[in-house]
PASEBA-1860 file (N, C-alpha, C; in nm, 3 decimals):
! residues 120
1> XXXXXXXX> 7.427/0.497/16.377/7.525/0.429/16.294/7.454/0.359/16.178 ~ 7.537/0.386/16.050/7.455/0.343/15.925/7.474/0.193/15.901 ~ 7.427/0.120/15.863/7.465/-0.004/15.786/7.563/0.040/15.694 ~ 7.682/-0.089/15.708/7.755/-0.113/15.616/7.745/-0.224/15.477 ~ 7.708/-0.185/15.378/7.708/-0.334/15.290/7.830/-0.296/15.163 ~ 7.905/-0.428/15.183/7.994/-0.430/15.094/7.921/-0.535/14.961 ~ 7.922/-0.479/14.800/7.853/-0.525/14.728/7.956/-0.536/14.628 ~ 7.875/-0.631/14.501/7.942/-0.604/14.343/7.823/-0.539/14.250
9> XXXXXXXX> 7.816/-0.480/14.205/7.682/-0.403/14.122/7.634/-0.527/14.034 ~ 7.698/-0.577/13.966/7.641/-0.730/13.909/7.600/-0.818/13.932 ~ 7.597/-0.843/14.095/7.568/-0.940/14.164/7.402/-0.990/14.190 ~ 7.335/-1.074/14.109/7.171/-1.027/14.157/7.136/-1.042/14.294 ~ 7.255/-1.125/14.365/7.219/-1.137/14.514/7.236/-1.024/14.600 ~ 7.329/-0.938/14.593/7.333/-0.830/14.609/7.233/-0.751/14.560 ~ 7.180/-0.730/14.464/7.080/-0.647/14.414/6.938/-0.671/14.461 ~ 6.931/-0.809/14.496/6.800/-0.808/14.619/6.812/-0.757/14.771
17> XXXXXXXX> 6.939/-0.742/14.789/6.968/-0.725/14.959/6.936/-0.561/14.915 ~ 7.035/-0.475/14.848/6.987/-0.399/14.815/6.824/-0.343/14.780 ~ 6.738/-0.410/14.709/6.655/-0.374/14.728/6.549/-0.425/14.807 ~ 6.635/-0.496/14.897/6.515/-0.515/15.047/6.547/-0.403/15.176 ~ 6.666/-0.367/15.148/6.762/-0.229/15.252/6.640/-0.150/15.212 ~ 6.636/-0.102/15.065/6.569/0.039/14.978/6.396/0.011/15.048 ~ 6.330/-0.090/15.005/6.206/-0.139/15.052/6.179/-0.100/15.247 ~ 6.235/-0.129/15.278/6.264/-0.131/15.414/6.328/0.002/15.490
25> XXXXXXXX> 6.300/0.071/15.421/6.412/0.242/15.429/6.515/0.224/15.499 ~ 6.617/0.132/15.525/6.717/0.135/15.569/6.808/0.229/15.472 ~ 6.893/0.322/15.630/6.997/0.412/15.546/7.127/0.338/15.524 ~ 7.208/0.318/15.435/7.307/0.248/15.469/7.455/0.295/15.376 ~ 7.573/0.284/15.413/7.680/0.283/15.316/7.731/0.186/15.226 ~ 7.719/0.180/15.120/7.783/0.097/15.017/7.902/0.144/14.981 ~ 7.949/-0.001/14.967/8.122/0.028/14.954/8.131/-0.121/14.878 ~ 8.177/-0.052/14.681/8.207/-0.189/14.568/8.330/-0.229/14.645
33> XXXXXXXX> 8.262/-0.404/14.662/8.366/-0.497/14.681/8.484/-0.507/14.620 ~ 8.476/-0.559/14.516/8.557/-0.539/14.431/8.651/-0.452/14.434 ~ 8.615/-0.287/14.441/8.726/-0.194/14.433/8.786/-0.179/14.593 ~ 8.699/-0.217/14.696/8.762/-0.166/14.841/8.678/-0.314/14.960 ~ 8.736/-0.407/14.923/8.729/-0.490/14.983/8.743/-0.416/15.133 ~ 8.717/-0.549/15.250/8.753/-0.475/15.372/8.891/-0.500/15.434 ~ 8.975/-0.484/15.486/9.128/-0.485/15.551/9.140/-0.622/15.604 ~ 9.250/-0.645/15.619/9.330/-0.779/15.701/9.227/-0.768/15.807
41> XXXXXXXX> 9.263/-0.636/15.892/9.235/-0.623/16.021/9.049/-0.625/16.017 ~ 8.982/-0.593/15.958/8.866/-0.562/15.952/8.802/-0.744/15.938 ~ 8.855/-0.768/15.860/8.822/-0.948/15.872/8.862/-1.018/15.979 ~ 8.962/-0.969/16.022/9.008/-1.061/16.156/8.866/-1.027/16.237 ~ 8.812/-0.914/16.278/8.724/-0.855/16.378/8.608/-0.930/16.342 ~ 8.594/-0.971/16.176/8.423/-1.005/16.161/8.464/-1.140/16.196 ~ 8.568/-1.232/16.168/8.558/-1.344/16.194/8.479/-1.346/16.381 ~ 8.571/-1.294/16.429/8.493/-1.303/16.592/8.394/-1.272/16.647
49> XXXXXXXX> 8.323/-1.138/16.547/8.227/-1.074/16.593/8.125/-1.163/16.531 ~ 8.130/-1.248/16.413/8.024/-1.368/16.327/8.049/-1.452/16.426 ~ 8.092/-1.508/16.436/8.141/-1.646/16.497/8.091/-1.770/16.420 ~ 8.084/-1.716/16.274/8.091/-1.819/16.144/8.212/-1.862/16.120 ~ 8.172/-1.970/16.069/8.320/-2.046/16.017/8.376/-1.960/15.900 ~ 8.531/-1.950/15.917/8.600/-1.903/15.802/8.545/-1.894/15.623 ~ 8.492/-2.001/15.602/8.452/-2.019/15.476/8.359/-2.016/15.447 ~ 8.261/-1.923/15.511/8.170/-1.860/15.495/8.156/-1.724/15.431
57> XXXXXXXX> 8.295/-1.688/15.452/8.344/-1.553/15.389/8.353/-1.547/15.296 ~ 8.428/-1.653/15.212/8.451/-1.683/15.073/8.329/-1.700/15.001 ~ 8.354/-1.642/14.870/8.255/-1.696/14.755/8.266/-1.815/14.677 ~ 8.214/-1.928/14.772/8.280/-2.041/14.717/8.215/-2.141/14.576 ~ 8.150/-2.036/14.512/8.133/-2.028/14.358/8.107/-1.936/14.305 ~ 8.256/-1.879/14.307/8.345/-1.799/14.189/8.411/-1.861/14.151 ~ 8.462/-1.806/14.044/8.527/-1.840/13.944/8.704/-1.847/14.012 ~ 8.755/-1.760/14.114/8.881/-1.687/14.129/8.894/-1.834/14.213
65> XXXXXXXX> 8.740/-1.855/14.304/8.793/-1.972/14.386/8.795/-2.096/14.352 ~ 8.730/-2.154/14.263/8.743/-2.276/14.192/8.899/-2.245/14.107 ~ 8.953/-2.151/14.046/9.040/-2.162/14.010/9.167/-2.173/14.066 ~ 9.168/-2.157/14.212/9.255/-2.132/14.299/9.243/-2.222/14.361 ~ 9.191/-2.345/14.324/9.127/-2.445/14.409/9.139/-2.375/14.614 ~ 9.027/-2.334/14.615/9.052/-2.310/14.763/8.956/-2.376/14.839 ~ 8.902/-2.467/14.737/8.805/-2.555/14.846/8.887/-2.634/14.944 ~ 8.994/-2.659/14.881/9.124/-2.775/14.949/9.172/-2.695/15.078
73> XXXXXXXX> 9.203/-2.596/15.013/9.323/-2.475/15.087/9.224/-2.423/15.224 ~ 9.096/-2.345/15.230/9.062/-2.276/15.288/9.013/-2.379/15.398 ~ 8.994/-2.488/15.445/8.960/-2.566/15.574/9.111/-2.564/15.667 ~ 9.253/-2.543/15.604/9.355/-2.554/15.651/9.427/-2.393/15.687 ~ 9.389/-2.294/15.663/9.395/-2.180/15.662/9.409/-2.088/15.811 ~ 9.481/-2.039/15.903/9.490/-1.951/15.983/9.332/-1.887/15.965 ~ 9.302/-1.801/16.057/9.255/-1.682/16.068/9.316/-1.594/15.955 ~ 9.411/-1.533/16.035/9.565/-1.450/16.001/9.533/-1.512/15.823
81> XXXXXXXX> 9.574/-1.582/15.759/9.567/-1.615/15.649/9.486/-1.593/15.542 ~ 9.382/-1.677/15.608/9.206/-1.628/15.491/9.219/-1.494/15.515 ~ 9.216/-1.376/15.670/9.170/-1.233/15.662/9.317/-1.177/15.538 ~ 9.413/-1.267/15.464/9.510/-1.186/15.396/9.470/-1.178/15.318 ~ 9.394/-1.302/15.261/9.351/-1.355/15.123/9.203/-1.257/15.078 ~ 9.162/-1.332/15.219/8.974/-1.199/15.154/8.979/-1.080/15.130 ~ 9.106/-0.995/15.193/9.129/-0.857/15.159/9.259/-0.805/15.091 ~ 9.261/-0.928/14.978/9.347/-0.910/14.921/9.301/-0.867/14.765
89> XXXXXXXX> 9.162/-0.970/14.714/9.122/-0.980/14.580/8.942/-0.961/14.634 ~ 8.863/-0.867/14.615/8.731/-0.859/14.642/8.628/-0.961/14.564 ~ 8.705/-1.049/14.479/8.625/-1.152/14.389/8.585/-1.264/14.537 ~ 8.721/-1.271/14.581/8.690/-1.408/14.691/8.625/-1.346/14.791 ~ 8.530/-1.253/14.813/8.463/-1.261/14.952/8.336/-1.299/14.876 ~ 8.275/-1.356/15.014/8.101/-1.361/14.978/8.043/-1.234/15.015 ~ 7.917/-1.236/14.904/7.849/-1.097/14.899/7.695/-1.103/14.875 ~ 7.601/-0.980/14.959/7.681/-0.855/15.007/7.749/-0.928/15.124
97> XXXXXXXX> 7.813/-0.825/15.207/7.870/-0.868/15.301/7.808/-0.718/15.425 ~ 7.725/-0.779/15.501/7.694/-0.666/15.595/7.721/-0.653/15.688 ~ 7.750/-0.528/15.764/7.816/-0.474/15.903/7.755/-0.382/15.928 ~ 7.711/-0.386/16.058/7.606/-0.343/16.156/7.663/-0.349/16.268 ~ 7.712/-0.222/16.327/7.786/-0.241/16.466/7.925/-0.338/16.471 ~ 7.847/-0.455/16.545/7.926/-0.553/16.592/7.872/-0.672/16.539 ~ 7.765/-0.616/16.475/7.704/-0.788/16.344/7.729/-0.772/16.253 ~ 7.863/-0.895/16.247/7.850/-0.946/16.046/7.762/-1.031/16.041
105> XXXXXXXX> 7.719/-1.022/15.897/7.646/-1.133/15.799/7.725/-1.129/15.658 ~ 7.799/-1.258/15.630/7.834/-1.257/15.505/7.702/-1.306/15.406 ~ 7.633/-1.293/15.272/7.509/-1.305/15.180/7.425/-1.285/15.250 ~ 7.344/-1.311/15.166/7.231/-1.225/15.188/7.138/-1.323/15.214 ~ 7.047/-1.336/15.335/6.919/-1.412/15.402/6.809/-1.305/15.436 ~ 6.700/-1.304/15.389/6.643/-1.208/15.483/6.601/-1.207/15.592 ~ 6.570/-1.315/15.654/6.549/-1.333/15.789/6.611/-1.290/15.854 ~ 6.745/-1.336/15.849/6.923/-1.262/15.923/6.910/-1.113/15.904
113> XXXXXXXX> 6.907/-1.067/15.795/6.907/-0.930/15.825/6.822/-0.843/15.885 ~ 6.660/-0.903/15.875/6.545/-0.829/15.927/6.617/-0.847/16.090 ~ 6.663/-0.961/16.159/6.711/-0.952/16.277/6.823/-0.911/16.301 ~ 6.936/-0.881/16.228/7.041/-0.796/16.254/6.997/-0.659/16.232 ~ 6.958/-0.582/16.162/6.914/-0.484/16.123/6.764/-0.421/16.204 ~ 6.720/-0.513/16.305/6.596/-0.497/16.369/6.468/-0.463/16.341 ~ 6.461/-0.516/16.226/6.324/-0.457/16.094/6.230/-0.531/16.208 ~ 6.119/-0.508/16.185/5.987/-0.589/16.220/5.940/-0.599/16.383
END
């Protein structure tokens, strides 16, 4: 099973995860955020399978979310709710966003990934 990373091509944070995947010969699927965010249902699953807090998901400096003030909004938020919102507009997720099996990691750490990804 390949790695999943959901990216924005502009993103330089993304573009290091990316080229620590490439460095590291990991095979993986990319899929632009932006154009194919992941599903209601697909966020409901990472929320449980992370067992990160909700707003960790979010890119909580963007532009879409400061404008949407969702710093207020997103501590009061369902599950059910944020997974409508994150896969609604691919600006508000945090990125990359990686899936590995049954491990999410929303951004990019390398430590986290060398151990999700089992490098080393």
């Amino acid at each position: 099973m390949k790695p999943v990373v959901y990216c924005y091509n502009r993103c330089t944070t993304c573009k290091k995860a990316l080229k620590f995947l490439d460095e590291n010969g990991v095979d993986y699927e990319l899929i632009p955020i932006y154009d194919n965010p992941p599903s209601k249902e697909d966020y409901l699953k990472y929320f449980k399978e992370s067992g990160l807090p909700i707003k960790r998901f979010f890119n909580t400096s963007g532009v879409l979310y400061r404008e949407q003030k969702l710093k207020d909004k997103v501590p009061n938020l369902t599950e059910d709710e944020a997974a409508e919102m994150l896969s609604s507009d691919g600006r508000l997720d945090k990125r990359p966003l990686l899936v590995y099996g049954d491990k999410v990691y929303p951004g990019f750490r390398e430590a986290e990934w060398k151990d999700i990804l089992n490098l080393e």
